[in-house]
C-alpha positions in Angstrom: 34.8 91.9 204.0 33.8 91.0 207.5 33.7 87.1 207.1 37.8 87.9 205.5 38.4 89.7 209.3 36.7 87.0 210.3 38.7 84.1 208.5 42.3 86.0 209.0 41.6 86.5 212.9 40.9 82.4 213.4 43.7 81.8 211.3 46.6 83.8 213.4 44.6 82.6 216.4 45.1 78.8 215.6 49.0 79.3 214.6 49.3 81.0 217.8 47.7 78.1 219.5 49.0 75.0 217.9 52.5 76.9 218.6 51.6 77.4 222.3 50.5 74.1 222.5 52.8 71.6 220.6 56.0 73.5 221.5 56.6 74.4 217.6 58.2 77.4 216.4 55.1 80.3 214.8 56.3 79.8 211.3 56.6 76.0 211.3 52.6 76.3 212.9 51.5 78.8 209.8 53.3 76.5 207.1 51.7 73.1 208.6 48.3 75.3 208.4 49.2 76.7 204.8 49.1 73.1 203.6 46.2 72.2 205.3 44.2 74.8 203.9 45.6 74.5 200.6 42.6 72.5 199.3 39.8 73.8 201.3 37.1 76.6 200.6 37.8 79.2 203.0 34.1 79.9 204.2 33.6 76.3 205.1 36.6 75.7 207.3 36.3 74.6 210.9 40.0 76.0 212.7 39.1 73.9 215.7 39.0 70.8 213.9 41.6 71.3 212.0 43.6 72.3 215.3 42.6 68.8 216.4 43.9 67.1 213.6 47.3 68.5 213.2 48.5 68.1 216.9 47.0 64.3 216.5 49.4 64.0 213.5 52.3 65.7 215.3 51.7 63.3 218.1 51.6 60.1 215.9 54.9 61.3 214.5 56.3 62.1 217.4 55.6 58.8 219.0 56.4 56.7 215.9 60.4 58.2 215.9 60.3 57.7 220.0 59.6 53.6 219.3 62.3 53.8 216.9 65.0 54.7 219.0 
């Protein structure tokens, strides 16, 4: 029961974060995190990596329609 505190309290800690910090709306933050722990065993997930690794993929995207225009 603790370790499920545990897992819901980094969870709403990184949406709030990768919202604060990429400029995205909450729910578009929980739903880019929903997908990325779709696949993954809850007790072995690292929120800080996977932190890193979604704002590096917003930023490749965001640069890739910026040398479009």
């Amino acid at each position: 029961m603790k370790s499920k505190k545990k897992f819901i309290t980094k969870y709403l800690d990184t949406i709030i974060e990768l919202s604060n910090e990429t400029g995205i709306s909450k729910k578009e933050a929980r739903t880019i995190l929903d997908i990325t722990l779709s696949n993954q065993n809850p007790e072995f997930v690292n929120f800080e990596l996977i932190k890193t690794e979604i704002k590096t993929f917003i930023t490749i995207n965001i640069f890739s329609l910026v040398c479009k225009l």
